[in-house]
C-alpha positions as CSV (number, residue, x, y, z in Angstrom):
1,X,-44.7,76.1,112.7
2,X,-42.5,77.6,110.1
3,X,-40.9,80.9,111.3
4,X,-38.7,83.6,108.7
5,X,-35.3,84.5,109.7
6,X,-32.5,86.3,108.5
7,X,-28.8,85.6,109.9
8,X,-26.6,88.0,110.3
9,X,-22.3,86.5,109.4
10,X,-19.0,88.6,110.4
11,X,-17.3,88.3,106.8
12,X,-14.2,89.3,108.3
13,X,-14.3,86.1,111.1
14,X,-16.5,83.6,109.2
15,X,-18.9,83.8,112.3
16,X,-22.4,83.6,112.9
17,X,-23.6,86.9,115.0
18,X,-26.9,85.7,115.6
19,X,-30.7,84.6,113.7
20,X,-33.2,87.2,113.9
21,X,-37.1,86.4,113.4
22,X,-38.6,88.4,110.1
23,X,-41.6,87.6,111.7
24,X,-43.9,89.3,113.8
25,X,-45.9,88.0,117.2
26,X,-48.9,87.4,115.3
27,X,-48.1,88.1,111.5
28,X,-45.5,86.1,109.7
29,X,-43.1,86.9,106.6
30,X,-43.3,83.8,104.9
31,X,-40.7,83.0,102.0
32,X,-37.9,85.5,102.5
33,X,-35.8,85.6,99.3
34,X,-33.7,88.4,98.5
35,X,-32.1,90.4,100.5
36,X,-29.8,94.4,99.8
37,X,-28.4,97.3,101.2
38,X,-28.3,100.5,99.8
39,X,-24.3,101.9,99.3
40,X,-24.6,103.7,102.7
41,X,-25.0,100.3,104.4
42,X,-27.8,101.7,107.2
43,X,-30.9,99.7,106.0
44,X,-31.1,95.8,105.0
45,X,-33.8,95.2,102.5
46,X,-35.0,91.2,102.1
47,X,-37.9,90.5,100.0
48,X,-40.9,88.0,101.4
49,X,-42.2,86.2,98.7
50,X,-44.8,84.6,100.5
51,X,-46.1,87.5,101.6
52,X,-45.9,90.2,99.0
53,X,-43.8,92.5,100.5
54,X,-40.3,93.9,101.7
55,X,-38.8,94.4,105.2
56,X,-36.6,97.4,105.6
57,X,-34.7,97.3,108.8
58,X,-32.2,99.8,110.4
59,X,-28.7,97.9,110.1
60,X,-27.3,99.8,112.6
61,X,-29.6,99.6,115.7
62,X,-29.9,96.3,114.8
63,X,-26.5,95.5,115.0
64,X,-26.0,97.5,118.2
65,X,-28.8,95.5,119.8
66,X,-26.8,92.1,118.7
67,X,-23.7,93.6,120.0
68,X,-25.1,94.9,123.5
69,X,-26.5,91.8,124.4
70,X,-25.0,89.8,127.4
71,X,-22.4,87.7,126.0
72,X,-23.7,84.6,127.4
73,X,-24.7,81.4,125.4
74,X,-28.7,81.4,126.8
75,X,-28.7,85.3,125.8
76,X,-27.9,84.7,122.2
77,X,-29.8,81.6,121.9
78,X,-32.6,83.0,122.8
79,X,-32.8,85.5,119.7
80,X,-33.7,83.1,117.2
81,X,-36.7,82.4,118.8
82,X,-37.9,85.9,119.8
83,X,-40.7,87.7,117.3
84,X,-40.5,90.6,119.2
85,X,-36.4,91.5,118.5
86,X,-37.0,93.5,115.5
87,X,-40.0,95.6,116.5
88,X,-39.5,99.4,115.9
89,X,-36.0,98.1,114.3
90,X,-38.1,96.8,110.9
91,X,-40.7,98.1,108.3
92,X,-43.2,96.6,106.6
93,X,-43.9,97.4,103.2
94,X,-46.8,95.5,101.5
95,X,-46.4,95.9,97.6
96,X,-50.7,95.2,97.0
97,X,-53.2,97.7,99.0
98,X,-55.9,95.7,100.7
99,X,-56.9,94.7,103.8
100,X,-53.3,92.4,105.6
101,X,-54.6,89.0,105.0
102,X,-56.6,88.9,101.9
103,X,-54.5,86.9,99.8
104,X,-53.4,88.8,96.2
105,X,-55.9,88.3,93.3
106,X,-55.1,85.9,90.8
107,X,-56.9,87.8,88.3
108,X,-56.0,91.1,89.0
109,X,-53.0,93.3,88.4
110,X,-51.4,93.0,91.8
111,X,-47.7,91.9,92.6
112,X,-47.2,88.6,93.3
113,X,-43.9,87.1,94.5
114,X,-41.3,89.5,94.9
115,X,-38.1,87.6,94.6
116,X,-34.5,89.4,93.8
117,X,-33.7,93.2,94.3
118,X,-31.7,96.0,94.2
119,X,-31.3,99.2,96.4
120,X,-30.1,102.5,94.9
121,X,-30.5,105.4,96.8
122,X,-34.3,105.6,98.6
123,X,-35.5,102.9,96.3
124,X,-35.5,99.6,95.6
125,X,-36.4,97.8,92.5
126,X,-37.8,94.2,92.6
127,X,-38.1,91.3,90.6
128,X,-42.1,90.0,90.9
129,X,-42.1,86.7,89.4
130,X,-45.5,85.6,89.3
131,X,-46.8,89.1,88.0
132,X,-44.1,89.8,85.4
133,X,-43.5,92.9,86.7
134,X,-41.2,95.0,88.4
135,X,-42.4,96.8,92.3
136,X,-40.6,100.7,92.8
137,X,-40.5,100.8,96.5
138,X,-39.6,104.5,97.2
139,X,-39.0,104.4,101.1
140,X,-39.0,108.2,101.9
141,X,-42.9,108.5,99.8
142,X,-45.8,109.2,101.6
143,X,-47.7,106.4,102.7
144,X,-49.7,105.6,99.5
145,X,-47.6,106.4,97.4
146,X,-44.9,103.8,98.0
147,X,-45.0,101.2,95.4
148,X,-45.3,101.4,91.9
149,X,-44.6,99.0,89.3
150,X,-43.2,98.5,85.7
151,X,-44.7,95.8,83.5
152,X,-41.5,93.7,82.2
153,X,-43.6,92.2,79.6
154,X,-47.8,91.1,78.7
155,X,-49.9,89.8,81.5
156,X,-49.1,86.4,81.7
157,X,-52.0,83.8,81.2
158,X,-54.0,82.7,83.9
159,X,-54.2,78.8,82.8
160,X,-55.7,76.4,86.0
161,X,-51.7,75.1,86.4
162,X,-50.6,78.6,86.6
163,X,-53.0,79.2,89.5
164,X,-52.0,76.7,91.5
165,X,-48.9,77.5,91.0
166,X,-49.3,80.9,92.4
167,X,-51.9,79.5,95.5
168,X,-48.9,77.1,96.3
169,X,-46.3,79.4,96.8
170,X,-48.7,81.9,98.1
171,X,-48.7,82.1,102.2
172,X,-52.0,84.0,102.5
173,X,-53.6,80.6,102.6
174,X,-51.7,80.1,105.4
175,X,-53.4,81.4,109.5
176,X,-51.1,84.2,109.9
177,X,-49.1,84.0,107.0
178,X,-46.4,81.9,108.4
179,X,-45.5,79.8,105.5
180,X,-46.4,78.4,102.2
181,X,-46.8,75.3,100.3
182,X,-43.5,76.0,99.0
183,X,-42.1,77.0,102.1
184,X,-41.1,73.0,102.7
185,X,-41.2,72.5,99.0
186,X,-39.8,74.4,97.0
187,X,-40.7,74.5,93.0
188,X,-43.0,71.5,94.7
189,X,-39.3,69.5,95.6
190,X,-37.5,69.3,98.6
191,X,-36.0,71.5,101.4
192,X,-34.2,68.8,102.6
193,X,-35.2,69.0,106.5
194,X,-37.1,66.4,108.6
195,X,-40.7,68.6,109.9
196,X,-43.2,66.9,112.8
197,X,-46.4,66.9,111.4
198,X,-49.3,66.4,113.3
199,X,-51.2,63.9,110.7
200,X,-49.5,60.9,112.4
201,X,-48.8,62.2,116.2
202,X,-45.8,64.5,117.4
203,X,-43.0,63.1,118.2
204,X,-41.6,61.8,115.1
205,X,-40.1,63.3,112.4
206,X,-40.0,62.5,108.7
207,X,-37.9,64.3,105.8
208,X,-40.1,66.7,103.4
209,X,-41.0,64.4,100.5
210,X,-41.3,65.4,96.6
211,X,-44.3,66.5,95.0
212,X,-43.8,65.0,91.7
213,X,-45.3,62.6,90.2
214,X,-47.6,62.7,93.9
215,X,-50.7,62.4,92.1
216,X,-49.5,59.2,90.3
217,X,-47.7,57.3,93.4
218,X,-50.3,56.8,95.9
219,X,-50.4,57.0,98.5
220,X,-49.0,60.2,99.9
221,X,-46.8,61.5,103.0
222,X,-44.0,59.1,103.5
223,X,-46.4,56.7,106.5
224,X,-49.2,56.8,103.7
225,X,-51.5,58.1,105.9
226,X,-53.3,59.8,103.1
227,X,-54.5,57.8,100.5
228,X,-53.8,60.0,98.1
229,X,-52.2,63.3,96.8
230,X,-55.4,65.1,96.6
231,X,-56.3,64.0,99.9
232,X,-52.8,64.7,101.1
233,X,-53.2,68.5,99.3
234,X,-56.7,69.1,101.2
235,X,-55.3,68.1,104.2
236,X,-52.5,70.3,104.4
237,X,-53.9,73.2,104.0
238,X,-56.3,72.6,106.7
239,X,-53.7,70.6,109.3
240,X,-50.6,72.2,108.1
241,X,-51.7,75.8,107.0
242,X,-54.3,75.9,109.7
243,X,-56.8,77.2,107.3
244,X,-60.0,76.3,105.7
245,X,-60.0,77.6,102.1
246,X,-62.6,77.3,98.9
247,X,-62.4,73.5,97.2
248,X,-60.9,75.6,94.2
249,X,-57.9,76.6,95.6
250,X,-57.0,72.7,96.2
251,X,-58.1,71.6,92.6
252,X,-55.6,74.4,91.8
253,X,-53.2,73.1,93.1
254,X,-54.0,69.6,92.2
255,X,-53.7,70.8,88.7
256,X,-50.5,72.8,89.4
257,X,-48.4,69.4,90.7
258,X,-49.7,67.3,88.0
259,X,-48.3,69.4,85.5
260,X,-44.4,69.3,86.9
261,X,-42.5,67.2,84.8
262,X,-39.4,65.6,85.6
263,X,-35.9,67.8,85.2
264,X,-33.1,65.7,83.4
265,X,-30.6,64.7,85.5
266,X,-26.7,66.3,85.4
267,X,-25.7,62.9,85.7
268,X,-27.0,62.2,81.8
269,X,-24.4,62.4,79.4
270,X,-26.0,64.1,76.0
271,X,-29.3,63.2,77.5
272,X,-28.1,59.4,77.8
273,X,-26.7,57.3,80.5
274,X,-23.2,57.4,81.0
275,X,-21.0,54.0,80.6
276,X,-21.1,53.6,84.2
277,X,-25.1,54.4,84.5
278,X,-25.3,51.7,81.7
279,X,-23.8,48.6,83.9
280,X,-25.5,50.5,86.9
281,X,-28.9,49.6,85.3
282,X,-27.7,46.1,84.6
283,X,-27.1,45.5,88.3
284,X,-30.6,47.7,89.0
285,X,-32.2,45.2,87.5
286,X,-30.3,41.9,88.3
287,X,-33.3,39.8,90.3
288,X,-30.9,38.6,92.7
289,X,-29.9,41.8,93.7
290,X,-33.2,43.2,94.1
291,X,-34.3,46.8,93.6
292,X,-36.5,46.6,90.9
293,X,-38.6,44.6,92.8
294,X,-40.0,47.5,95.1
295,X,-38.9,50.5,92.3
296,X,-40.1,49.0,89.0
297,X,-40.3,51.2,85.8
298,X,-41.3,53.2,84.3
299,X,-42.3,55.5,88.0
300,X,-39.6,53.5,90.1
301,X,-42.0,52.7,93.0
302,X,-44.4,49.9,92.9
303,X,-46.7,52.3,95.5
304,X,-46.5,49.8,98.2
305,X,-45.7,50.2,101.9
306,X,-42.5,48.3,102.9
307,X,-40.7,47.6,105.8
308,X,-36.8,47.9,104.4
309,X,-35.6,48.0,108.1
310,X,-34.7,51.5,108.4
311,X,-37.2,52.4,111.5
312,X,-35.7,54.5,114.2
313,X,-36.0,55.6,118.0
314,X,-38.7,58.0,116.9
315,X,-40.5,56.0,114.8
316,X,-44.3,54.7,115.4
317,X,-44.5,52.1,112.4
318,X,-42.0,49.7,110.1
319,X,-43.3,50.1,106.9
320,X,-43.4,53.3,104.8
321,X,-44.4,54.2,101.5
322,X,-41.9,53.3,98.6
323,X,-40.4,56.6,96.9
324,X,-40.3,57.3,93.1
325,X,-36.7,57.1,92.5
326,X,-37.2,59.8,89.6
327,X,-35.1,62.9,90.1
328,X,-33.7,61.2,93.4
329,X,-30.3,63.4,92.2
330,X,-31.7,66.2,93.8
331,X,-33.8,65.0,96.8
332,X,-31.0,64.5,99.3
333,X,-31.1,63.5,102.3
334,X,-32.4,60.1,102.2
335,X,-34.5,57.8,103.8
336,X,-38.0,58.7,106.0
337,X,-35.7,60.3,108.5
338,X,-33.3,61.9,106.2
339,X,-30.5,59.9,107.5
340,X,-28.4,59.2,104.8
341,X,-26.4,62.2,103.4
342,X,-26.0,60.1,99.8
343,X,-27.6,57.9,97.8
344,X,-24.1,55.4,98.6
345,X,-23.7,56.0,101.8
346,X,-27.8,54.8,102.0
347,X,-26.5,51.5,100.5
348,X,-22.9,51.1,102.3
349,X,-23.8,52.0,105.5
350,X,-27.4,51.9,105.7
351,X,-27.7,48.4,103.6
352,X,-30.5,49.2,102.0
353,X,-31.7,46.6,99.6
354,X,-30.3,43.9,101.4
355,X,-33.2,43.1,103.3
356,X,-34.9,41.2,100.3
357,X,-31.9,41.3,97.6
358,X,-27.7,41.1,97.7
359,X,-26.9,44.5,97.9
360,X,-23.7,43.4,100.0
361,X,-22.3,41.0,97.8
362,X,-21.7,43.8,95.5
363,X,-18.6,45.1,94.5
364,X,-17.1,48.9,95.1
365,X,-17.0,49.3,90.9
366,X,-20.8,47.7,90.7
367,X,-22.0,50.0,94.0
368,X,-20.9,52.6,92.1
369,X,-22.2,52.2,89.1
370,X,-25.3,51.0,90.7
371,X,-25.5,54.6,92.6
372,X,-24.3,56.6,88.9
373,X,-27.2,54.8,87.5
374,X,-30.1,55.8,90.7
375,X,-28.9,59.5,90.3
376,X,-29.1,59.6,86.7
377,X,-33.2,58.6,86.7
């Protein structure tokens, strides 16, 4: 499971002072996002997007609490994993009345998605990104009177894309509110960690994969054990989310990753391939050397399960499902198991390619152009 933490640095020694949970034993703060302190410094303010709300936690006692501990390594490791560190140290503020686990309407005026904010005095002002809005938390109101909100613009349209959109960074669908969709992928990319997911047996770990272009690479999670994206959306809710939602909510969110489109890549020069992308894409497409073979345009996979060699210790199977190669630039690490830090360290070290092509006959100037060109898709 997903937990919500906030760490706490020395600036003065560059140290970590410890992780605390944002979570509670039974309640959790998915999506943490911004985070403030007023000018006296005695509260710590960190929005949970997931969750529609704010934590407001007393600095100080916390602090003491970190700083009383025994200095011993179990004592401090153990923090990280306790949900019960920050109880009567922490408030939480929901920004939408209602009973604690409906989830916020998509139809309605409530906030949803508090991201960035401020702290000036008692209050603190907060960016809402889904609701176009702006919360007022005033901490020293009466209960009730807590939140307000100023409209930042019209009420934005309600389209199907927009609601899945909202569902899948929403951790109400979630048992417990522990995470979201977007909680492991974020704007439906990457976090770049390996997760163990139960759909193909504990014990081995695979990197978070892309959502883009899901619907049109079957099949989905990196072992294919879903045959498809809509498949793989239904079954996350209920085997990763732990829930069992309405159908709607999944066509939603269907309809929410097929409309991503592709980001150009910093690597583009004017929107074009650089001189070295150029002869890159030469040597991509060379049959002797071979990648084209299993990533063929114009999606760069031919949606195919291949065994390139790259199975581990962990590992129950050889063969996994080929990757779209579009917007690789920003889907680092690579590999199932997120072993390879770069795209040229995946084919210098790792060889990849050379199973059924001449990736090692290449030289340093075509590697390189070869990787220019990968990172420019």
């Amino acid at each position: 499971m997903n937990t919500n933490a906030m760490s706490i640095i020395d600036a003065q020694t560059k140290k970590l002072v410890n992780t605390v949970l944002l979570d509670d034993v039974d309640l959790g703060a998915a999506n943490p996002w911004g985070v403030a302190c007023p000018a006296d410094g005695k509260t710590i303010c960190v929005t949970h997007a997931g969750t529609h709300e704010v934590s407001v936690i007393d600095a100080a006692a916390m602090l003491q609490k970190l700083l009383a501990m025994p200095a011993d390594e179990k004592a401090a490791a153990d923090v990280p994993n306790d949900l019960a560190f920050l109880v009567d140290l922490r408030r939480r503020i929901r920004l939408n009345p209602g009973p604690i686990f409906q989830a916020p309407s998509t139809e309605g005026s409530e906030l949803n998605g508090p991201r960035g904010l401020a702290v000036v005095g008692s209050n603190a002002y907060i960016a809402v990104y889904f609701s176009d809005a702006m919360a007022v938390v005033d901490f020293e109101s009466k209960p009730g009177s807590l939140v307000t909100q100023i409209a930042l613009g019209t009420k934005p349209k309600l389209s199907p894309q927009r609601r899945g959109r909202l569902l899948f960074n929403d951790a109400a669908l979630c048992f417990q509110h522990w995470q979201s969709c977007g909680s492991c992928h974020p704007a439906a990319r990457v976090d770049g960690l390996n997760w163990d997911l139960m759909n193909d047996g504990l014990g081995n770990p695979k990197n978070a994969k892309s959502m883009l272009l899901a619907h049109q690479t079957p099949p989905a999670m990196i072992s294919g054990i879903r045959p498809n994206a809509e498949a793989g959306v239904r079954a996350g809710i209920r085997h990763i989310q732990f829930a069992v939602r309405p159908e709607e909510e999944a066509v939603a969110i269907d309809e929410y990753l097929k409309a991503i489109r592709p980001v150009p890549s910093p690597y583009l020069v004017d929107g074009r391939l650089s001189p070295a992308a150029e002869r890159g894409k030469t040597v991509f497409f060379d049959q002797n050397v071979g990648c084209a073979k299993c990533h063929p345009e114009p999606l760069y996979t031919d949606l195919k399960m291949h065994d390139v060699g790259s199975r581990c210790q962990y590992d129950r199977r050889s063969t996994f499902d080929t990757p779209t190669l579009v917007e690789c630039w920003r889907t680092a690490p690579y590999m199932h198991d997120g072993q390879y830090l770069t795209i040229k360290d995946l084919f210098v070290r790792g060889k990849h390619g050379n199973k059924d092509g001449q990736i090692d006959k290449l030289t340093e100037q075509q590697i390189n152009d070869l990787v220019e060109f990968v990172l420019s898709l």
